[in-house]
C-alpha positions as CSV (number, residue, x, y, z in Angstrom):
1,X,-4.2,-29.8,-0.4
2,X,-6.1,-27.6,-3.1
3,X,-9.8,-27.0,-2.3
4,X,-11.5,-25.9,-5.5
5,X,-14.2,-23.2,-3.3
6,X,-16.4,-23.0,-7.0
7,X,-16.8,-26.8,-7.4
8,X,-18.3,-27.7,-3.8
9,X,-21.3,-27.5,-2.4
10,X,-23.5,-27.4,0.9
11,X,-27.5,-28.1,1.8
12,X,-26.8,-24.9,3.1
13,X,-25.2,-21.5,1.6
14,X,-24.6,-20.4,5.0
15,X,-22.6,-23.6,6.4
16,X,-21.1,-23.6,2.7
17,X,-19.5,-19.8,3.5
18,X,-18.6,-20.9,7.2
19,X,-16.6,-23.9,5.7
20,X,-14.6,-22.0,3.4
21,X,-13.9,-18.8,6.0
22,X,-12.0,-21.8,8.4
23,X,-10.5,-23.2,5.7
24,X,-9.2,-19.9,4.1
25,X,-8.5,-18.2,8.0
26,X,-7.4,-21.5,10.0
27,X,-5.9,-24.5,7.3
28,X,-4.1,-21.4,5.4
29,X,-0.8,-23.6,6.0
30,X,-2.3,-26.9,4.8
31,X,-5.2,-25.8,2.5
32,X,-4.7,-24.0,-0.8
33,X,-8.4,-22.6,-2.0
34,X,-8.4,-21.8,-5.4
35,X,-11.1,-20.8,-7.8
36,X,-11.4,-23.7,-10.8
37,X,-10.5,-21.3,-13.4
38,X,-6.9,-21.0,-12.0
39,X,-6.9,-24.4,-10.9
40,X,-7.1,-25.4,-15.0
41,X,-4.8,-22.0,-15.1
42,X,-2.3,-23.7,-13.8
43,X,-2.5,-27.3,-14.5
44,X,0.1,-28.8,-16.8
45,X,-1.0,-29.4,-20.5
46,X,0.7,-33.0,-20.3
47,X,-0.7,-33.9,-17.1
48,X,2.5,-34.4,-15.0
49,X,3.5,-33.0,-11.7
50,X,6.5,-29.9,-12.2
51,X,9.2,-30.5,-10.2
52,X,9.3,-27.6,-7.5
């Protein structure tokens, strides 16, 4: 999964940064956290998958 950290948000900064620190520190294996700007980076111009 790819979690875009600048494009969510919390009632709370603080519960915002605790998210992201057990995201980032305990999903490392199933969570990808990118910023948007690689996201879009990275993202095919024609809109299809690569193969890997």
């Amino acid at each position: 999964m790819i979690l875009v950290v600048d494009a969510l948000c919390s009632s709370a900064d603080e519960t915002h940064d605790s998210m992201m620190k057990i995201y980032m520190n305990r999903f490392g294996q199933q969570v990808e956290c990118v910023t948007t700007e690689t996201l879009l980076a990275n993202w095919p111009a024609d809109g299809r998958a690569r193969s890997l």
